[in-house]
C-alpha positions, 0 to 999 in steps of 0.5 A: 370570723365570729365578728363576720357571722355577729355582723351578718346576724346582725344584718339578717336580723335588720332585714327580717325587721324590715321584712316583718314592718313591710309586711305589717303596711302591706296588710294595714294598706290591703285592711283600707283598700277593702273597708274603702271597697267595703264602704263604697260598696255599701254606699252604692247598694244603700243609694241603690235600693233607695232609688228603687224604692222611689221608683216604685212609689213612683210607678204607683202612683202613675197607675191610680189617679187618686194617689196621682192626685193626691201627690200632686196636692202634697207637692203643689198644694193643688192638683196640676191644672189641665187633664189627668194625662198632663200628671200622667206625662209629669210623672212618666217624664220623671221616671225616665229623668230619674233612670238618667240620674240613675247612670249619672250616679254611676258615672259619679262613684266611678262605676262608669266613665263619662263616655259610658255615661253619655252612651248609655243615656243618649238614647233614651234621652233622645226618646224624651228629647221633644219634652225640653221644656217640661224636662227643663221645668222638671229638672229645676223642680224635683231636687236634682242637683246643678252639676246633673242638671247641666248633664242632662241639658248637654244630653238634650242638646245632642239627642236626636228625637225620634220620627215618626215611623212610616205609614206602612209600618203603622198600618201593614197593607191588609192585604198581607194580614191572614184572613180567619177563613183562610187559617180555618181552612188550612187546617 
């Protein structure tokens, strides 16, 4: 009878052993999902406000010419030949090719799948589907990686540019616009 219960005893405290190492992985496993977590978390947020703040310097410099002209010389050694709309257009095209890359690098971290990647890029690709060859220039100039760019050339691919809207959603028929004389005199 003492044997049993030395036995059994023996036996609980074999268990509540192994109760005790299980315990011990789970919280070390638990301690590296959350720095993974953690880590990544980081990341993201650092990638994030880093995006956010080329974006602005970005903005800027599409609302001043002389700081638009002054990029350009410190990127190309020259202002870009032709009107300041064609610097205009560079730095609006970059600005979109940027939110792109923006989902892209969500879609690369596992924030979103390929699918949600491509269903929320395609239209506003398909905004700036009709500047291939300047997103293409683009694409190649401004440090994007190959794996985006081949990404985003599947997208130009399957965009479908806009067309032009109707002639009477441009200019509505005068005649159903409200004359001046005619609020006055309602009221």
């Amino acid at each position: 009878m003492i044997q049993q219960e030395q036995a059994w005893l023996f036996w609980a405290q074999v268990a509540q052993g192994f109760g005790s190492m299980l315990s011990v992985l789970v919280a070390l496993y638990v301690a590296l999902l959350l720095h993974g977590y953690t880590r990544r978390r980081d990341r993201l947020e650092f990638m994030r406000q880093r995006w956010h703040e080329q974006q602005e310097i970005n903005l800027a410099l599409t609302r001043d010419m002389e700081l638009l002209k002054m990029a350009e010389f410190i990127t190309y050694g020259r202002e870009l030949p032709g009107s300041p709309k064609l610097s205009k257009k560079f730095y609006y095209l970059f600005l979109i090719i940027n939110q792109i890359h923006h989902l892209y690098l969500s879609y690369q971290f596992g924030i979103y799948s390929r699918r949600e990647f491509r269903r929320y890029s395609l239209p506003t690709v398909s905004l700036i589907a009709k500047e291939t060859p300047t997103i293409k220039y683009l694409l190649a100039e401004r440090g994007y990686s190959e794996e985006f760019e081949r990404e985003m050339l599947l997208l130009l691919r399957d965009a479908t540019p806009p067309t032009l809207p109707p002639i009477e959603v441009i200019r509505p028929p005068t005649s159903s616009l409200p004359h001046s004389n005619d609020a006055e005199s309602s009221l």
